[in-house]
C-alpha positions as CSV (number, residue, x, y, z in Angstrom):
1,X,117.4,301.8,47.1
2,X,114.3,299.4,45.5
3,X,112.6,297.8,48.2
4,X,109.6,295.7,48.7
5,X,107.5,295.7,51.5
6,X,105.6,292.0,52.6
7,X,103.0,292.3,50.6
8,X,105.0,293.6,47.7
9,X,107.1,290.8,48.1
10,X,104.5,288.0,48.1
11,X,102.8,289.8,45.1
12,X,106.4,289.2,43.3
13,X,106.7,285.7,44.3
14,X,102.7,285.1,42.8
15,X,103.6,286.5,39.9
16,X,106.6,284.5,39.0
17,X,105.1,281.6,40.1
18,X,102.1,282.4,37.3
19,X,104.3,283.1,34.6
20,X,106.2,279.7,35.0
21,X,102.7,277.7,35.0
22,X,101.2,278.3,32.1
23,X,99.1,276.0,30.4
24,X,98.3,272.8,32.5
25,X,100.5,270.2,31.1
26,X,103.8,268.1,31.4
27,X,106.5,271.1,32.8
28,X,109.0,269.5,33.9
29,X,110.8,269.2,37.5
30,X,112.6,272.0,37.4
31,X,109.5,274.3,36.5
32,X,107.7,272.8,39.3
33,X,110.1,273.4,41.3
34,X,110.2,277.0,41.3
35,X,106.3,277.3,41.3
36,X,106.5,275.3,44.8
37,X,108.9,277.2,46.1
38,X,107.5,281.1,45.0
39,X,103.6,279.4,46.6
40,X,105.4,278.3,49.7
41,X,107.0,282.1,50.0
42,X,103.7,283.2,49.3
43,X,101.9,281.4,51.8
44,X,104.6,282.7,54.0
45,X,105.2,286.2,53.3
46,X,101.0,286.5,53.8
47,X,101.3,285.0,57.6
48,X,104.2,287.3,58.1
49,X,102.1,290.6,56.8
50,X,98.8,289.7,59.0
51,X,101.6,289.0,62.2
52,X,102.3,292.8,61.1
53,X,99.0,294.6,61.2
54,X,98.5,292.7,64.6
55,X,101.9,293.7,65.8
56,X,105.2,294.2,64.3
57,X,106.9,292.3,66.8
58,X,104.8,289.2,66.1
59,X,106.9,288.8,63.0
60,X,109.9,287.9,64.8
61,X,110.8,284.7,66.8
62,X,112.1,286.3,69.7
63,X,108.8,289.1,70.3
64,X,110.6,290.6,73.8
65,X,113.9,291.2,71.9
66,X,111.6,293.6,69.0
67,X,113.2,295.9,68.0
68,X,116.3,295.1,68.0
69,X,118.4,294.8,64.8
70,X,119.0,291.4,63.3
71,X,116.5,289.4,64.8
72,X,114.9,286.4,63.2
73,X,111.7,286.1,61.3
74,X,109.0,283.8,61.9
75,X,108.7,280.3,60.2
76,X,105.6,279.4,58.5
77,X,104.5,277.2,60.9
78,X,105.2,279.2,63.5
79,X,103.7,282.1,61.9
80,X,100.6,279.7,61.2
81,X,100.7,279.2,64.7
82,X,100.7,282.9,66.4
83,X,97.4,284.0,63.6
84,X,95.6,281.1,65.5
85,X,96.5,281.5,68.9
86,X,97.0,285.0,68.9
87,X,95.2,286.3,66.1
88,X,91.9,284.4,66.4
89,X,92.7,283.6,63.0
90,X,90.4,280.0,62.5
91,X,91.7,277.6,59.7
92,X,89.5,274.8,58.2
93,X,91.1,271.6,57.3
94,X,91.4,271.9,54.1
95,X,93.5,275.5,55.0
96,X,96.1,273.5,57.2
97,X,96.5,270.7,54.7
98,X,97.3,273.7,52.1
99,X,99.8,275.4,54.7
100,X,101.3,271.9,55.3
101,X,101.9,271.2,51.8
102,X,103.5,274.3,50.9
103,X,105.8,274.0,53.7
104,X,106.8,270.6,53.5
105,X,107.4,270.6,49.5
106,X,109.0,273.5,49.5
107,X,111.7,272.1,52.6
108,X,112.0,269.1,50.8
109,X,113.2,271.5,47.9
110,X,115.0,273.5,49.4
111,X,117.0,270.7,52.1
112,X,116.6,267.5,50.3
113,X,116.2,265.3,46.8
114,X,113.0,266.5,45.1
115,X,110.5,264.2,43.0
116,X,107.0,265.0,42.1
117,X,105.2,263.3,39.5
118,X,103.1,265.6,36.7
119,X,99.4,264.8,38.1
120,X,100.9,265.3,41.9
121,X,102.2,268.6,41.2
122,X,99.2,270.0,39.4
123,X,97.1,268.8,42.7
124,X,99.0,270.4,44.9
125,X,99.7,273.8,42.9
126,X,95.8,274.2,42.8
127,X,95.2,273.1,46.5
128,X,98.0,275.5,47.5
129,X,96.5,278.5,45.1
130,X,93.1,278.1,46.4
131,X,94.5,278.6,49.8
132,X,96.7,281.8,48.7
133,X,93.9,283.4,47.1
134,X,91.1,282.9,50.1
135,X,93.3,284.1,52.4
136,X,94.7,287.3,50.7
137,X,91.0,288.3,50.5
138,X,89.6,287.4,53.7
139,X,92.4,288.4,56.0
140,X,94.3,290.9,54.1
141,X,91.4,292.6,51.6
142,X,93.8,291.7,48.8
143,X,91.9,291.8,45.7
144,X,94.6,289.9,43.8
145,X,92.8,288.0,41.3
146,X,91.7,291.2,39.4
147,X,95.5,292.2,39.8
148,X,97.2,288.8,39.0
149,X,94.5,287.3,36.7
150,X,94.4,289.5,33.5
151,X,94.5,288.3,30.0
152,X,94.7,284.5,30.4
153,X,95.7,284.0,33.8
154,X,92.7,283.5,35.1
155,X,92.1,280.2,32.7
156,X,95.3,279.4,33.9
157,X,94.1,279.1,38.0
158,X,90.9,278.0,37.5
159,X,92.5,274.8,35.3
160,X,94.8,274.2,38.2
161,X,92.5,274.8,40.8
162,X,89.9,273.0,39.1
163,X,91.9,270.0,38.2
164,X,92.7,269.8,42.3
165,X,88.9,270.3,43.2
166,X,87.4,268.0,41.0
167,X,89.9,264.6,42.1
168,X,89.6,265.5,45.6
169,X,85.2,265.2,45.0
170,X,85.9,262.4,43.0
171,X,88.1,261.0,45.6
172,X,85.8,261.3,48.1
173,X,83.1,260.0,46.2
174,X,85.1,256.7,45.9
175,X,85.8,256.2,48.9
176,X,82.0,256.4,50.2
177,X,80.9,254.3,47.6
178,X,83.6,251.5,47.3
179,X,83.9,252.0,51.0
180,X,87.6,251.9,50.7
181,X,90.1,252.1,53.6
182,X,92.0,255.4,53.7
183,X,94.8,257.2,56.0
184,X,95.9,260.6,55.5
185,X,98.5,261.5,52.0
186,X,101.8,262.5,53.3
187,X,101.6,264.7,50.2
188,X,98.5,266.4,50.2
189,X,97.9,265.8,53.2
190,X,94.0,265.0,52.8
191,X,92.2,261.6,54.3
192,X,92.3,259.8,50.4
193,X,95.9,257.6,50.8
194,X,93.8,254.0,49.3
195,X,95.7,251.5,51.7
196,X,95.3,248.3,49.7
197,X,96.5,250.3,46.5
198,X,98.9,252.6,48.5
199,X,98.3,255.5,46.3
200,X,96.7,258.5,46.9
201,X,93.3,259.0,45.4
202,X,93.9,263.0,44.7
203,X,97.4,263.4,44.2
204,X,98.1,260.4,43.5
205,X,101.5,260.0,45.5
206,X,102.9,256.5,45.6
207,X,104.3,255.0,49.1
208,X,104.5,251.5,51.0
209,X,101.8,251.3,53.7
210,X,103.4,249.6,56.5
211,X,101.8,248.1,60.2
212,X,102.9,249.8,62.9
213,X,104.1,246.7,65.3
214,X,102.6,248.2,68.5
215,X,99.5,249.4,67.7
216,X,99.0,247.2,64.0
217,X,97.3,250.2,62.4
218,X,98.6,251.1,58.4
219,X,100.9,253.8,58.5
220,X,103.3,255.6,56.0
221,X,106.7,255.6,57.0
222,X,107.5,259.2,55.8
223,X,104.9,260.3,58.0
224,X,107.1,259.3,60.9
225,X,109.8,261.4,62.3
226,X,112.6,259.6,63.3
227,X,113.8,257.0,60.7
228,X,115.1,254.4,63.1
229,X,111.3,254.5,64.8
230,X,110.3,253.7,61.0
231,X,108.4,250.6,63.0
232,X,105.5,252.7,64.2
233,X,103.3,254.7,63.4
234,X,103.3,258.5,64.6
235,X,101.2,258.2,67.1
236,X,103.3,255.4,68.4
237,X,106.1,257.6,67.8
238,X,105.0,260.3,69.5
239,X,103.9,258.0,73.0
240,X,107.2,256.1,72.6
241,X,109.4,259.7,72.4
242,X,107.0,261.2,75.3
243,X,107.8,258.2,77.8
244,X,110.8,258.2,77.1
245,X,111.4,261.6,77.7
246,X,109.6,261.5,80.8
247,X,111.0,258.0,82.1
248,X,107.7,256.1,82.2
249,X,107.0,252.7,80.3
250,X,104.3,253.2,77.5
């Protein structure tokens, strides 16, 4: 029987992801696609490993029920969530708006309509790569970018990661020195959305910036939960849903 074991796995899904990127350019949706999804299953598989050498029975949802037959794997985010909590695992910011993106893009993929414009997509396969390859090393002594990057591969990353890196300095750098108002992307999840030009500085993902009618801060409605709450912003949200829940008047 052929098997793969976690990291086995994840190696796979890195591999397939670097043979449909290529040179940086126009790929199509389909092409980024499939390189969102194998990152995301990267990111995921990597979690899931780490839960491993820490205890087999983090890897599953239900830990008391290990180790039973059939049981259910972690999600990402929950997975995300045991390495910090029980691991002492410690992500920057710029780790969790990696994790987040992968997830998100690749359940919009796999549950929803997909769109993703060229530049957005070659943001977010770097920030997502950089991620991946930082954390194989320093958590799991992976030294994947002597195994994955031979011949021309390694051109290939360091244009991706590269082209992410150098929007998200010059991004920054715009925002200091035209002092513009920002929120956070609901893409790439950093603090460079441009309100009055309601684009995104490093991916450059396009949305209306709306006022939330309790509060009157900018928000972006797909940063909101619930659709019918699309009037306020999610920290709104989240006070409106809490009183609610606990019968009290916010």
């Amino acid at each position: 029987m052929n098997k793969f074991n976690l990291i086995e796995n994840a190696s796979d899904s890195l591999e397939h992801a670097l043979k449909h990127m290529g040179p940086i350019e126009e790929k199509g949706l389909g092409n980024w696609k499939r390189i969102i999804v194998d990152l995301a299953h990267v990111v995921e598989l990597l979690f899931k490993e780490k839960l491993r050498q820490i205890h087999p029975a983090f890897v599953f949802t239900k830990i008391d029920s290990y180790p039973a037959q059939g049981l259910h794997t972690v999600s990402s985010d929950l997975a995300c969530q045991r390495l910090q909590k029980i691991g002492g695992i410690k992500f920057t910011k710029a780790d969790l708006n990696a994790i987040q993106t992968a997830r998100e893009k690749r359940n919009e993929i796999e549950h929803f309509e997909f769109s993703i414009s060229d530049r957005e997509a070659k943001a977010l396969v770097g920030q997502v790569l950089l991620f991946i390859f930082h954390f194989s090393d320093e958590h799991l002594n992976l030294d994947w970018k002597s195994t994955h990057l031979k011949e021309n591969k390694f051109a290939v990353l360091y244009s991706y990661t590269e082209f992410y890196n150098n929007y998200l300095k010059a991004a920054y750098k715009k925002i200091e020195e035209e002092e513009l108002a920002v929120i956070k992307c609901t893409s790439c999840h950093n603090l460079t959305f441009d309100i009055d030009d309601q684009r995104c500085l490093v991916c450059s993902h396009e949305e209306e910036v709306l006022d939330c009618k309790w509060c009157k801060g900018p928000y972006i409605c797909s940063s909101c939960e619930y659709d019918e709450m699309a009037e306020l912003c999610p920290d709104c949200e989240y006070k409106d849903g809490y009183a609610a829940a606990h019968h009290e008047k916010y």
